[in-house]
Residue frames as qw, qx, qy, qz and C-alpha x, y, z in Angstrom:
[[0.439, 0.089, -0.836, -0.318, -94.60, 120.08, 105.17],
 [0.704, -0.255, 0.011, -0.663, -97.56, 118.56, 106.14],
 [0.459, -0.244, 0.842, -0.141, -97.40, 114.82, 108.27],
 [0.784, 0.229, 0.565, -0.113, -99.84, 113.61, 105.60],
 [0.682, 0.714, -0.146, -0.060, -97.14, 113.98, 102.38],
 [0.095, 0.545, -0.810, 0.192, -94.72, 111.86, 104.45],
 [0.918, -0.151, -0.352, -0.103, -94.71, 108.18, 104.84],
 [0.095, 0.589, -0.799, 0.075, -92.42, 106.94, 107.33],
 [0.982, -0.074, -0.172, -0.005, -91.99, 102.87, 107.56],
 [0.358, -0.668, 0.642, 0.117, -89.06, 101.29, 109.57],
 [0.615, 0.580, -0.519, -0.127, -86.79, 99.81, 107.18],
 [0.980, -0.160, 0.111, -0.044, -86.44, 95.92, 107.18],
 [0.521, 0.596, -0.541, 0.284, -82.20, 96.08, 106.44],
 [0.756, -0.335, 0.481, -0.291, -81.98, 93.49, 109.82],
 [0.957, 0.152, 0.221, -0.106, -82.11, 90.79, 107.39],
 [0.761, 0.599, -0.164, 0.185, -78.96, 91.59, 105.49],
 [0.062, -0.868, 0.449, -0.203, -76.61, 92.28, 108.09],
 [0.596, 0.130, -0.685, 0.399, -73.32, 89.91, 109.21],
 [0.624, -0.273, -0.639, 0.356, -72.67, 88.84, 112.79],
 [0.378, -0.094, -0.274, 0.879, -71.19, 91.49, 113.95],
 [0.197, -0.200, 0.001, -0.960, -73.87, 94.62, 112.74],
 [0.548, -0.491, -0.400, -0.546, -76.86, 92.85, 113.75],
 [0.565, -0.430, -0.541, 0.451, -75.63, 91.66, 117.20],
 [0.038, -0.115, -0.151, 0.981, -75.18, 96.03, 117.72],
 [0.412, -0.320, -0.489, -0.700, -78.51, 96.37, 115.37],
 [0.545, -0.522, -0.615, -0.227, -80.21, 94.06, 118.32],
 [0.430, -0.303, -0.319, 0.788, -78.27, 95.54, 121.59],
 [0.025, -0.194, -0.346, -0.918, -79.80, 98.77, 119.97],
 [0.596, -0.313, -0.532, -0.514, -83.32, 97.53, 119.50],
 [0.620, -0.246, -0.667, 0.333, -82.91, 96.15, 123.35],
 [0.363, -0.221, -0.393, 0.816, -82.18, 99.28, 124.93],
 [0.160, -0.222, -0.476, -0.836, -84.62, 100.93, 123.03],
 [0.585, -0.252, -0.529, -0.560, -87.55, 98.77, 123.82],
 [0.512, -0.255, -0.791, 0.219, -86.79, 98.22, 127.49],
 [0.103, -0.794, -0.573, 0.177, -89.15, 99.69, 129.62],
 [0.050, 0.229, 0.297, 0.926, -89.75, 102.63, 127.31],
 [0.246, 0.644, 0.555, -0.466, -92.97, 104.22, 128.60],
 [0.366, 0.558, -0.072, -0.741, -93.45, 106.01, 124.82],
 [0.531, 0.110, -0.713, -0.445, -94.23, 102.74, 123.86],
 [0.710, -0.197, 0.354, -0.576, -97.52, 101.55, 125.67],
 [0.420, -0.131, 0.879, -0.184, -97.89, 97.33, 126.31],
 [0.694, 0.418, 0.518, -0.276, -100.94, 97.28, 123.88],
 [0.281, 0.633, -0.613, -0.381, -98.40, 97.64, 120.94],
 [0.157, -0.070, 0.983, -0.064, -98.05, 93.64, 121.77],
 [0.792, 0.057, 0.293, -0.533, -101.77, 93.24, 122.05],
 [0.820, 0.304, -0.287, -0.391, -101.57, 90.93, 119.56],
 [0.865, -0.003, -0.459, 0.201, -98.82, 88.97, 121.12],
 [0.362, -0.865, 0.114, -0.329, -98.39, 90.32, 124.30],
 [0.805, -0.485, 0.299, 0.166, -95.27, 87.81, 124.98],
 [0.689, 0.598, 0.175, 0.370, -93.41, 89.10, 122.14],
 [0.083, 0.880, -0.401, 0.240, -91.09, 91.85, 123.76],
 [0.726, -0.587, 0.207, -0.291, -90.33, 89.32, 126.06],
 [0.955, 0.097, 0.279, -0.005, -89.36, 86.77, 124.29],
 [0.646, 0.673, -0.011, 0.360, -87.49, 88.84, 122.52],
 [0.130, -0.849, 0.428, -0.280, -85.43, 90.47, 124.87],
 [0.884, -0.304, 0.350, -0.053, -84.58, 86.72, 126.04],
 [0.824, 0.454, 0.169, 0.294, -83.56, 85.31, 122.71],
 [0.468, 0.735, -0.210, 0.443, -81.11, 88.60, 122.48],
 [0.489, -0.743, 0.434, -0.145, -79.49, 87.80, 125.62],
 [0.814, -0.026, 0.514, 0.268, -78.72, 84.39, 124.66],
 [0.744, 0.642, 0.062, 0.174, -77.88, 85.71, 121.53],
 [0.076, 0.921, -0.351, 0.153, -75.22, 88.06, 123.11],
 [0.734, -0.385, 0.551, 0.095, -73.70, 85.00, 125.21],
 [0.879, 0.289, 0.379, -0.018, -73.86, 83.16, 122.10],
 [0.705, 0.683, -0.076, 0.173, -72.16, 85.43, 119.85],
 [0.049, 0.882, -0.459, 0.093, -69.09, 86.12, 121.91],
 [0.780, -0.314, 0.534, -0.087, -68.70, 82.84, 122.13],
 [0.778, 0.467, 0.383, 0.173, -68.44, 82.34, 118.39],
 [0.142, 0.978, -0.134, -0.077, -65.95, 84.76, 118.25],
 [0.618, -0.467, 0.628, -0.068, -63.71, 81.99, 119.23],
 [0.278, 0.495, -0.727, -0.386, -64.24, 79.99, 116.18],
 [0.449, 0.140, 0.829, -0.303, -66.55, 77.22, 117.86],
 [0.175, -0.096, -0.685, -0.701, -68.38, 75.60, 114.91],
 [0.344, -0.536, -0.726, 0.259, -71.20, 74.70, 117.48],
 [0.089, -0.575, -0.295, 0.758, -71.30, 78.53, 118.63],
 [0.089, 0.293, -0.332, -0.892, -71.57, 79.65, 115.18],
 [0.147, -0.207, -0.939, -0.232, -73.87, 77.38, 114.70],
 [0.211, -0.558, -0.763, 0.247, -76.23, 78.28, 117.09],
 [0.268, -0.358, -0.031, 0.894, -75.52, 81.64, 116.46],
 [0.155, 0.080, -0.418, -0.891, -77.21, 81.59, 113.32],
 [0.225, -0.449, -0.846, -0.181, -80.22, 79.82, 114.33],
 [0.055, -0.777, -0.391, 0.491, -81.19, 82.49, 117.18],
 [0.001, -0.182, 0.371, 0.911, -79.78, 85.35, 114.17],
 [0.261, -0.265, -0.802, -0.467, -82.98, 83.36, 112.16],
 [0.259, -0.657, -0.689, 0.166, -85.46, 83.59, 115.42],
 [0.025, -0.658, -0.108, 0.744, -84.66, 87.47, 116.38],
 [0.037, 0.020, 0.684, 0.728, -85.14, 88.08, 112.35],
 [0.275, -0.465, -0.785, -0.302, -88.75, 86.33, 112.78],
 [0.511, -0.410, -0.433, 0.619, -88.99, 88.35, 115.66],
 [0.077, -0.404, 0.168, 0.896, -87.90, 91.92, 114.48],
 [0.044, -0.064, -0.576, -0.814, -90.13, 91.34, 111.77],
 [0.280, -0.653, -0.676, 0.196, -93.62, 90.30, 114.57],
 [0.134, -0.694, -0.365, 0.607, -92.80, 93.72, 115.96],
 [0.143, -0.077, 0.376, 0.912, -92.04, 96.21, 112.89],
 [0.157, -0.392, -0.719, -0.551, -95.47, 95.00, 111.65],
 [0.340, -0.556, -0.723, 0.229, -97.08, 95.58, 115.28],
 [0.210, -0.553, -0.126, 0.797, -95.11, 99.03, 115.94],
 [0.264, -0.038, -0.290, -0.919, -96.50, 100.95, 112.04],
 [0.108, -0.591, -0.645, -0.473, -99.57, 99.45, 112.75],
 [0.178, -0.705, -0.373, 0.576, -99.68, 101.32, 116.67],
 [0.449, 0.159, 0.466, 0.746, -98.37, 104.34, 114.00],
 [0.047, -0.560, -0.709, -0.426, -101.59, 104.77, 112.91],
 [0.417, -0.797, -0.434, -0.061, -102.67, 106.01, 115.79],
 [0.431, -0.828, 0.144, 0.329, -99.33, 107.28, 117.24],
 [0.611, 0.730, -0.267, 0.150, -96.79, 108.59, 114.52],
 [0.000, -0.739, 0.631, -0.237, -93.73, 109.59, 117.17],
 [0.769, -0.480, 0.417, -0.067, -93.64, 106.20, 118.64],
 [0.866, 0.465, 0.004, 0.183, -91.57, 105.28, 115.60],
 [0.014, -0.875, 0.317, -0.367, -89.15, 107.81, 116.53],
 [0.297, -0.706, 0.542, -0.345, -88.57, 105.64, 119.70],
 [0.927, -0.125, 0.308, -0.175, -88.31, 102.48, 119.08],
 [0.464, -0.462, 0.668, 0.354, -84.65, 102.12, 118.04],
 [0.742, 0.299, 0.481, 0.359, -85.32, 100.78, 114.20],
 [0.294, -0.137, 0.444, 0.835, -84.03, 102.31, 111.36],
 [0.444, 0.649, 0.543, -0.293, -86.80, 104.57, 109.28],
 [0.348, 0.078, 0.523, 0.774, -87.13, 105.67, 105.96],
 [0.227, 0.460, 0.353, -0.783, -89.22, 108.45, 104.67],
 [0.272, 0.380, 0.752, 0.465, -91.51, 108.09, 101.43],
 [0.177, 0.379, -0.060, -0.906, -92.49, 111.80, 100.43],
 [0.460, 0.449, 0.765, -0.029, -95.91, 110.81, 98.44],
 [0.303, 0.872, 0.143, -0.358, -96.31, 113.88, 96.59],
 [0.101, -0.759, 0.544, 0.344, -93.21, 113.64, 95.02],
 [0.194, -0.029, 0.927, 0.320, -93.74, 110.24, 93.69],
 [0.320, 0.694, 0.611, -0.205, -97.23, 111.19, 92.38],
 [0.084, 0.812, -0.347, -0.461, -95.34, 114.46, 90.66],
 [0.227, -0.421, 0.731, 0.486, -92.92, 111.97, 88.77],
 [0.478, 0.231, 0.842, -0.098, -95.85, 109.63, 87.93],
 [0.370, 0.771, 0.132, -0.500, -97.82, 112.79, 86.71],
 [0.102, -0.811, 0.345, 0.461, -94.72, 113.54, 84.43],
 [0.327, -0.276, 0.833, 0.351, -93.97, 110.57, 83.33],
 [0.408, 0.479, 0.769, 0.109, -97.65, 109.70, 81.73],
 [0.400, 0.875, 0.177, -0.209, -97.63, 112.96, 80.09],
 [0.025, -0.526, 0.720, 0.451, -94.14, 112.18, 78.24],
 [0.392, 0.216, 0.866, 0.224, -95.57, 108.81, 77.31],
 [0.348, 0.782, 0.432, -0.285, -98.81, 110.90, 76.12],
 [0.150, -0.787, 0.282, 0.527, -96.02, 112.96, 74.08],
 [0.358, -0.401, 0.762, 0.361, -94.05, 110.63, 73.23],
 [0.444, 0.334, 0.814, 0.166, -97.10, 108.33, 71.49],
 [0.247, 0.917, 0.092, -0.300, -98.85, 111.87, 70.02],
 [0.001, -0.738, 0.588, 0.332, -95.16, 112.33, 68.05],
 [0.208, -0.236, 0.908, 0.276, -94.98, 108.70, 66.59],
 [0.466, 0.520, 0.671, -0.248, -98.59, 108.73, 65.72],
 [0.169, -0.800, 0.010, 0.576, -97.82, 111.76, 63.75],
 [0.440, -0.670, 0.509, 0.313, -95.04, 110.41, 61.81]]
């Protein structure tokens, strides 16, 4: 199989997770993305204070959440507001890291999200399949 009859995109399923999987999801996505050298600085270009920031925010976030483990309404609070910034966040880079992609496929590989593959040929097969049932289908009721 050829690289061009495979899509891969990293899958946005960040947003749906509880306390608990995304604080691992971002501890992940940390260890991943700290100095990795198979993922070059000019990934950022566009916001070149964006790993940073982000590795910050999920520190406080870890403090934050084992604090709320306690049952502080104030910790859980605050919990979900930085949950809501690393979100905005995770979603700055996803967009930054398929567009490097382009140019570099494997750096998906390393960069700790979750990916999904989208075999194009295969949906282009069903498409085929389907418009020549419809083509059937209407040919048989015309017919009738």
């Amino acid at each position: 199989m050829t690289v061009t009859n495979v899509l891969i995109r990293i899958l946005r399923n960040y947003r749906h997770m509880g306390p608990g999987k995304f604080h691992a999801f971002v501890l992940k996505i940390v260890r991943a993305l700290t100095d990795n050298p198979k993922i070059p600085a000019s990934t950022w270009g566009a916001n070149p204070n964006l790993l940073a920031t982000f590795l910050e925010v999920g520190a406080k976030y870890d403090g934050v959440y084992h604090k709320a483990n306690y049952g502080s309404v104030l910790d859980i609070s605050e919990r979900e507001i930085l949950q809501q910034q690393l979100i905005a966040y995770l979603d700055e880079m996803v967009a930054d890291l398929e567009a490097e992609s382009v140019r570099n496929p494997e750096i998906l590989i390393y960069c700790g999200f979750d990916l999904a593959k989208e075999r194009r040929g295969n949906t282009r097969k069903k498409i085929a399949h389907a418009a020549a049932e419809a083509t059937v289908a209407e040919h048989y009721t015309d017919n009738t």
